[in-house]
N, C-alpha and C positions, 0 to 999 in steps of 0.2 A: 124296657130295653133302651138304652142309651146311644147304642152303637149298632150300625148296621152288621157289621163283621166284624169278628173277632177273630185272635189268633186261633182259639177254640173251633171255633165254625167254621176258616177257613181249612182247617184238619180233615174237616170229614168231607166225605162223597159230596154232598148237597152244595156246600161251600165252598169246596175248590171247582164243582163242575160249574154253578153261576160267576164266580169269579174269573176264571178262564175265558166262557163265553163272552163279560164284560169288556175284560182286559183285551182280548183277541178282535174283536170288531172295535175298537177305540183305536188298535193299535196298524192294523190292515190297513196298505195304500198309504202309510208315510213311509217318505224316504226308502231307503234301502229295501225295508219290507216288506214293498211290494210288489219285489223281483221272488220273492220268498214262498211255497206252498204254503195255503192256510192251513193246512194239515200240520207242517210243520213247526208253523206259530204256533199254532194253540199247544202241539207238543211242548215244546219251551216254557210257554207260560204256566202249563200245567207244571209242571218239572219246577218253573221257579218257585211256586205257590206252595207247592206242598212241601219244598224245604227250606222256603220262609218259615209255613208254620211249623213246622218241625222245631226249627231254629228258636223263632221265638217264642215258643209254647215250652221251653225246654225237655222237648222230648230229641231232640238230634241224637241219632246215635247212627256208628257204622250200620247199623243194620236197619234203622227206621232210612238212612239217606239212601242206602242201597233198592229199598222197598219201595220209594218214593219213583225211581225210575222207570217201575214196573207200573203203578199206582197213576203215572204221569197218563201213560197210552190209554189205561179205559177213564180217566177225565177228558182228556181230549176227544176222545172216541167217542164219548157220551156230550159233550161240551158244544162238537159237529155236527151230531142227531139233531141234536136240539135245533140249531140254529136251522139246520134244514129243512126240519117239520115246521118250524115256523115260518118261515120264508118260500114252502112249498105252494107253488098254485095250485087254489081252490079248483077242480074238477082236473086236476092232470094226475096221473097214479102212474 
């Protein structure tokens, strides 16, 4: 494999949920953004990601961009988990 990500990869579940996660903690606490729920970033980012790859994958169409809005909430929802399960302290439940 040449490439960490690709437009391919970044399409599916796996690849736009790490990518989100990436982009979303790189991006938290500059500037403006961090007057911004992080709920709502990672919304955005998910959102932009999966109609990047849509875009550049040439799958765009009215109904994949329409899908992708839907498709944005459980990347980010799932993008959140993640970062929370990670960042959770050990013996707190």
């Amino acid at each position: 494999m040449e490439q960490f990500f690709t437009w391919a990869i970044l399409g599916t579940y796996a690849g736009a949920t790490m990518a989100t996660a990436l982009i979303t903690q790189m991006i938290k606490g500059v500037g403006p953004i961090d007057r911004l729920p992080t709920r709502l970033v990672s919304y955005a980012v998910a959102l932009l990601v999966l109609i990047a790859a849509a875009a550049f994958s040439g799958k765009a169409t009215i109904g994949s961009i329409g899908l992708c809005f839907f498709n944005a909430a459980v990347v980010a929802l799932a993008s959140n988990g993640a970062f929370d399960a990670l960042t959770k302290k050990k013996g707190s439940r």
